[in-house]
C-alpha positions in Angstrom: -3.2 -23.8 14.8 -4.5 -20.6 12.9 -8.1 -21.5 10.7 -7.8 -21.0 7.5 -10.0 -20.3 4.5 -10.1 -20.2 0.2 -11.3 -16.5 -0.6 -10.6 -13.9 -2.4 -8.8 -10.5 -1.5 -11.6 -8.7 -1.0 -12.9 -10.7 1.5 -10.1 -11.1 3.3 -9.9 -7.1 3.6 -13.3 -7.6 4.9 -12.1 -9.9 7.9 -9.4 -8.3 8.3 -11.7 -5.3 9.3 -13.9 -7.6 11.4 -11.3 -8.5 13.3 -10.0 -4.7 14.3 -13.5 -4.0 14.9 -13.4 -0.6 14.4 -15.7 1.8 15.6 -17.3 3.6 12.5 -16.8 2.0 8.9 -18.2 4.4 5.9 -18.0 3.3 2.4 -19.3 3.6 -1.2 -18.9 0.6 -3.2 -17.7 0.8 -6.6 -15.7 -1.7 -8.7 -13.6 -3.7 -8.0 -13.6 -2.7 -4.3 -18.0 -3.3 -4.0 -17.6 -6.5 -2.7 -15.6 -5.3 0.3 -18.8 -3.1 1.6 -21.0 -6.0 0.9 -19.1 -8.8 3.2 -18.8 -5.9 5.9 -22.4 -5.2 5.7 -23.2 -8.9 5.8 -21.0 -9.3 8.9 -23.1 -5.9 10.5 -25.8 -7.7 9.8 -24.9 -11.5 11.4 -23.7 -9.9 14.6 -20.1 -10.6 13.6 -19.4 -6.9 13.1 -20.2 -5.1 16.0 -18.7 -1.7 14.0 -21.4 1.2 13.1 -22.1 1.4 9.6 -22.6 4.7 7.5 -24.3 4.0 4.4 -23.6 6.9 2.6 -24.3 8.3 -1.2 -20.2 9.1 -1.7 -17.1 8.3 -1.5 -16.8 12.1 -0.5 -19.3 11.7 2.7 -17.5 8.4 2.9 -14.0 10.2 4.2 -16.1 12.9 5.4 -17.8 10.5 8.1 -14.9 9.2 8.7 -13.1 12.8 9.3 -15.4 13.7 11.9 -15.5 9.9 13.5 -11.7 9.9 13.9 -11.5 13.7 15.3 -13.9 12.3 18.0 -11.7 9.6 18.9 -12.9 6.5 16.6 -11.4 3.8 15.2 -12.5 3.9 11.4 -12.2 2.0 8.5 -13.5 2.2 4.8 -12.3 1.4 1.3 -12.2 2.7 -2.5 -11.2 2.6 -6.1 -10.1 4.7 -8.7 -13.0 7.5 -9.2 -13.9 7.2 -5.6 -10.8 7.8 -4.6 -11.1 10.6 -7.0 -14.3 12.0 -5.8 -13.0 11.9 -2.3 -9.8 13.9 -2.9 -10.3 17.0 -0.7 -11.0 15.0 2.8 -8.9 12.6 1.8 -5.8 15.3 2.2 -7.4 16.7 5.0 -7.0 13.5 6.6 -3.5 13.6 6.4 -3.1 16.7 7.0 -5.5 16.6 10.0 -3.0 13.7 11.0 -6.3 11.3 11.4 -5.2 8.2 11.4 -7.8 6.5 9.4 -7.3 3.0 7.5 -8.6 2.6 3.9 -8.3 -0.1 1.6 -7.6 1.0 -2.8 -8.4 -1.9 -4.2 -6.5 -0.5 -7.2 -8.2 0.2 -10.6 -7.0 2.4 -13.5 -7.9 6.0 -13.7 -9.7 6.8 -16.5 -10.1 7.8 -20.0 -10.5 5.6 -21.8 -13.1 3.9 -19.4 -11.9 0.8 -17.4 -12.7 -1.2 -14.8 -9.6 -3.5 -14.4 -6.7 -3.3 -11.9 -3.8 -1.1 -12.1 -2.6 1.4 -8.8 -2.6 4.4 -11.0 -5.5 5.6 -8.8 -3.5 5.2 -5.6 -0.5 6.1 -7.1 -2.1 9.5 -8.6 -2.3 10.8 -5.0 1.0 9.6 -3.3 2.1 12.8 -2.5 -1.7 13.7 -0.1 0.7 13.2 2.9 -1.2 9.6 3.6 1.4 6.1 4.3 0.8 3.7 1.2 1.9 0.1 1.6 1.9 -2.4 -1.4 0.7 -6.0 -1.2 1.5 -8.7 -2.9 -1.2 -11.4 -2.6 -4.8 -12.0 -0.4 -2.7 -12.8 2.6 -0.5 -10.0 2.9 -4.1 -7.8 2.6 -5.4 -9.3 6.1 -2.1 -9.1 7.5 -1.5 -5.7 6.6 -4.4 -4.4 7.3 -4.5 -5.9 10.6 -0.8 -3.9 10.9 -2.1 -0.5 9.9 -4.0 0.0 12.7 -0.7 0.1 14.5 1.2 1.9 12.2 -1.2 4.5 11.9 -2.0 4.6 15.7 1.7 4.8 16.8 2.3 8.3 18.8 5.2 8.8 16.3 3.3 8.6 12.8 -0.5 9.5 13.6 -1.5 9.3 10.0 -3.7 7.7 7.8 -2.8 4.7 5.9 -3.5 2.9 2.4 -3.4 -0.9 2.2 -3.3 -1.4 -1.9 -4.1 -4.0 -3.5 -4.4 -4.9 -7.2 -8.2 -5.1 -8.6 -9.6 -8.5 -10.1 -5.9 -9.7 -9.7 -6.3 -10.4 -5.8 -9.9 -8.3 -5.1 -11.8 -11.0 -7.1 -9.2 -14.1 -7.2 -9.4 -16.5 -4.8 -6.6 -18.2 -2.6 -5.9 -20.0 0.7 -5.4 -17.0 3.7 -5.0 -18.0 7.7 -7.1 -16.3 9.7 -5.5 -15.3 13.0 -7.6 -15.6 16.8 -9.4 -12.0 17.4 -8.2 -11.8 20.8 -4.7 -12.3 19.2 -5.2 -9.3 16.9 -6.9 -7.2 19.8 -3.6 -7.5 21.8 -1.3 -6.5 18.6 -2.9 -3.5 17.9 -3.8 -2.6 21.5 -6.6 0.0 22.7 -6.2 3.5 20.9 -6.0 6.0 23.3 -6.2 9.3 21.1 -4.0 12.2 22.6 -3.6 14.2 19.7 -8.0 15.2 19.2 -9.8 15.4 22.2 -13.8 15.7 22.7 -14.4 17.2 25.8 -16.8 20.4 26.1 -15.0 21.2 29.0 -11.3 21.2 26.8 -12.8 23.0 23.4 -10.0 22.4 20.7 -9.9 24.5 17.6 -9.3 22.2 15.0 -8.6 22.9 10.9 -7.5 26.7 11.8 -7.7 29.1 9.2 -3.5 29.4 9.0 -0.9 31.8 8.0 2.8 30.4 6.5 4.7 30.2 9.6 2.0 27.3 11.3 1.2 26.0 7.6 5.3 25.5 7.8 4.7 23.8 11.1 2.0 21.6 10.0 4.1 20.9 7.2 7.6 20.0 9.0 6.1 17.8 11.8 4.0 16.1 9.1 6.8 15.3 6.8 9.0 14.3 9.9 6.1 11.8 11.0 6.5 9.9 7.7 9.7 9.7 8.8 9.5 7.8 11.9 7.1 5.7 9.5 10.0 4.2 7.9 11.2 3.1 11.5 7.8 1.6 12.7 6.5 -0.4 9.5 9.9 -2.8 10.1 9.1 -2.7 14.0 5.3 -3.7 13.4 6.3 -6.2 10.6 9.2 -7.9 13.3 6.4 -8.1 16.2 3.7 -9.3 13.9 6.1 -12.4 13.0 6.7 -12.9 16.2 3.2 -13.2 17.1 1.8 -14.9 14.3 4.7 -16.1 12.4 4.2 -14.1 9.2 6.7 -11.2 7.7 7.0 -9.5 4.7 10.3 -7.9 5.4 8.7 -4.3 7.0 9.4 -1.3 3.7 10.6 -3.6 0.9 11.1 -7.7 0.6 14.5 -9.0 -0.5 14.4 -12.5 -2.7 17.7 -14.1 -3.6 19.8 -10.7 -3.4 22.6 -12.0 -1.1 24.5 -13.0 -4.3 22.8 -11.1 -6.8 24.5 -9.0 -9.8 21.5 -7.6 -10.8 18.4 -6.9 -9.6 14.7 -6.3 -10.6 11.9 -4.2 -8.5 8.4 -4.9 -8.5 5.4 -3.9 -6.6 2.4 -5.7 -5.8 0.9 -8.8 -7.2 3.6 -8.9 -10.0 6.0 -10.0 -8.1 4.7 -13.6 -7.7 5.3 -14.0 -12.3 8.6 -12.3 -11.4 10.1 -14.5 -8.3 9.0 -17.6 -10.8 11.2 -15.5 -13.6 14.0 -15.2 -11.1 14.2 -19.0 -10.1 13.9 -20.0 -13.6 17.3 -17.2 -14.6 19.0 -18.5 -11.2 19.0 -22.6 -13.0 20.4 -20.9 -15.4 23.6 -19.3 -13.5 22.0 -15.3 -14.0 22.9 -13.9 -10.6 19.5 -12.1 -10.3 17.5 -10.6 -7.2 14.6 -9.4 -6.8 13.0 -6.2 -4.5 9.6 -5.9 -3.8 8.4 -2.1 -3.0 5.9 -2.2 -0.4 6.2 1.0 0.8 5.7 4.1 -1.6 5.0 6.6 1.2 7.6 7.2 3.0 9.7 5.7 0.6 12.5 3.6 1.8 15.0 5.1 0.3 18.0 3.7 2.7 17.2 0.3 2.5 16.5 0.4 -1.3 20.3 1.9 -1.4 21.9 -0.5 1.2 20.0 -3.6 -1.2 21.3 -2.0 -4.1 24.5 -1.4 -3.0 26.8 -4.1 -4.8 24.5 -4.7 -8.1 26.0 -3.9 -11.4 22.4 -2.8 -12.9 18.5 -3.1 -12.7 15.1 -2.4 -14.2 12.3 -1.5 -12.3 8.5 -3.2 -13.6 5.6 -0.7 -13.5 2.0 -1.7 -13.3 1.7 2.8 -13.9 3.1 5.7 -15.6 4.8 8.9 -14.6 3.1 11.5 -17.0 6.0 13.8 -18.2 9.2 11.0 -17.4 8.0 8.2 -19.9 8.6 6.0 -17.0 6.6 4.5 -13.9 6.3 6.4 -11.0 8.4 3.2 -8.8 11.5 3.7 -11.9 11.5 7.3 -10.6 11.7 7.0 -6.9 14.1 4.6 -7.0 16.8 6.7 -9.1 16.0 9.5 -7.2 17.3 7.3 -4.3 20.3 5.9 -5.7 21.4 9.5 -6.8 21.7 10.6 -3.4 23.8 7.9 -2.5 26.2 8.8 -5.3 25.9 5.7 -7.2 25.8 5.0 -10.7 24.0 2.2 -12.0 23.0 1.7 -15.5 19.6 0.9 -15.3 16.0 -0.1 -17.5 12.2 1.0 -16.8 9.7 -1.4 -17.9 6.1 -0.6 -18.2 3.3 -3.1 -18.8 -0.1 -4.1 -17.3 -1.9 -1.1 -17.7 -5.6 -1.6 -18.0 -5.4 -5.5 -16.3 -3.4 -6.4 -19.2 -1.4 -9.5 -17.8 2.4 -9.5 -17.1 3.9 -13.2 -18.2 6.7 -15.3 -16.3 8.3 -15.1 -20.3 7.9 -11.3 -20.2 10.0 -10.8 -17.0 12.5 -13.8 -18.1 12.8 -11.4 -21.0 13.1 -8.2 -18.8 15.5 -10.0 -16.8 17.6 -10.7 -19.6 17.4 -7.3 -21.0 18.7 -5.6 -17.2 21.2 -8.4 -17.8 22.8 -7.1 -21.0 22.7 -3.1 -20.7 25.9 -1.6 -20.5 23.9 1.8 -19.3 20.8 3.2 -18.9 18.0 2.4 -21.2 15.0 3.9 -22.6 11.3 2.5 -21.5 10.8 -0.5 -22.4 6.8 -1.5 -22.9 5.9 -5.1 -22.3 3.1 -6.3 -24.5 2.1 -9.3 -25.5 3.1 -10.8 -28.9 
């Protein structure tokens, strides 16, 4: 029987950690994510953690640390928000681009102006395209679990990249809910001992590493990076099928399928969301509205065959977005998923919603309204902004 506690999401990123036991963490807090550094700190501090810790006076030398940590062969860890991530921006692609595979946490807050401090993955969201894996969660939970699963994501000889766990601020960083807490020596034999290949500190074998380039190894770097998050797609299923098997937990690998063997229509949602819109679904389904719902955990690589193949015999949908898409008047999720469906060939009218920004909270009545909405259009619909009354 796995223990169990009541806590809230940051905390259980914070175990989560412990239980890797990386070798280097380096973080700066700032909200919502503070807490995070200050349970890790605390467990440095009771001998729980057996980690080194790098206080540091950025979220710049945070990723910086942690650059030259993983190029020496360490395990690392840290985690950020919003202007942190911000402030981190050029190690951060070098990360990726380094193919480090480092695991952070965004504990999602809105970029600003005008100033905020409440939850909303346009931070994460802003830098999708830094070449780094980006996974989606949905409540405290799924943050152990996942982050627990990056390690082996990130690790695997195939991807070697760095890797977000996202999670929405105050929403899950700050609320509190009950989480099991697997056996360490359970979660030592899922990830296994990282061997590094790739980086190699050995004064007798010198490796030049960040090369000043010209175009045809910058096309190189490029191609085997892209083709990496590739064989991503292929190894977040894998890891989420062998996690369940060892601890009896899956959320369905690149997206989550509820009640879309029969559906008609469908709605898409990402992150914590989607609990307000599986109540919205039950509630339509008493009602005889064949509705589904998909849950995007995976923005980078996007899954774009298995958002097709779930899509495949709906009539219509509508996509919720906790973010915007400066230039579509959409979310970024709306976006990704047409582009998908187009190259399939398939035409399906469709709706974007937009709503939460800032923290603001998205109702069970405002997706049973949304739902009814995707259920009505005849073809495809401007943005729709959810607000309350």
């Amino acid at each position: 029987m796995q223990e169990f506690d009541v806590i809230n999401g940051n905390k259980a990123a914070a175990i989560a950690a412990a239980l890797v036991n990386p070798d280097v963490i380096a973080a700066y807090p700032i909200t919502p994510q503070t807490p995070v550094v200050e349970y890790l700190t605390q467990f440095a501090a009771d001998g729980v953690l057996k980690s080194s810790m790098s206080e540091v006076e950025s979220e710049l030398s945070a990723m910086s640390v942690l650059t030259g940590a993983s190029l020496a062969g360490a395990r690392t860890f840290t985690a950020t928000s919003s202007q942190g991530l911000s402030l981190m921006y050029e190690p951060y692609f070098r990360a990726s681009t380094l193919r480090l595979p480092i695991v952070m946490a965004i504990v999602n807050r809105e970029m600003i102006s005008p100033q905020t401090v409440w939850g909303g993955p346009q931070d994460s969201i802003s830098v999708r395209d830094a070449g780094w894996l980006q996974i989606y969660v949905e409540d405290n939970q799924e943050i152990l679990d996942m982050i627990i699963q990056a390690y082996k994501i990130a690790e695997n000889k195939d991807v070697l990249l760095p890797i977000n766990i996202c999670y929405d601020g105050f929403y899950l960083s700050h609320m509190t809910e009950k989480v099991f807490i697997p056996e360490q020596e359970k979660v030592a034999k899922f990830i296994g001992k990282y061997n590094p290949e790739h980086i190699i500190l050995d004064p007798k074998r010198p490796m030049a590493v960040d090369p000043l380039t010209n175009g045809d190894l910058l096309m190189e770097y490029r191609y085997k990076h892209l083709k990496s998050q590739q064989n991503a797609l292929k190894v977040i299923d894998e890891t989420d099928s062998e996690f369940e098997y060892l601890f009896g937990r899956s959320y369905g690998g690149l997206i989550e399928e509820y009640r879309m063997e029969d559906a008609e229509i469908a709605i898409l949602v990402m992150g914590s969301l989607t609990g307000a819109a599986k109540e919205a679904v039950d509630i339509k389904r008493k009602k005889g509205v064949k509705i589904g719902l998909i849950k995007v955990r995976a923005l980078r690589p996007f899954p774009k065959e298995r958002i097709i193949k779930a899509l495949g015999k709906i009539r219509a949908f509508g996509v919720v977005d906790r973010n915007v898409s400066f230039g579509w008047n959409t979310g970024v999720v709306y976006q990704e998923v047409k582009s998908a469906l187009y190259e399939s060939g398939k035409i399906v009218p469709s709706v974007p919603f937009v709503g939460g920004l800032g923290g603001e909270d998205i109702t069970v009545k405002m997706m049973i309204e949304s739902i009814d909405k995707i259920n009505s259009i005849e073809k495809n619909h401007n943005t729709v902004w959810l607000t309350r009354e």
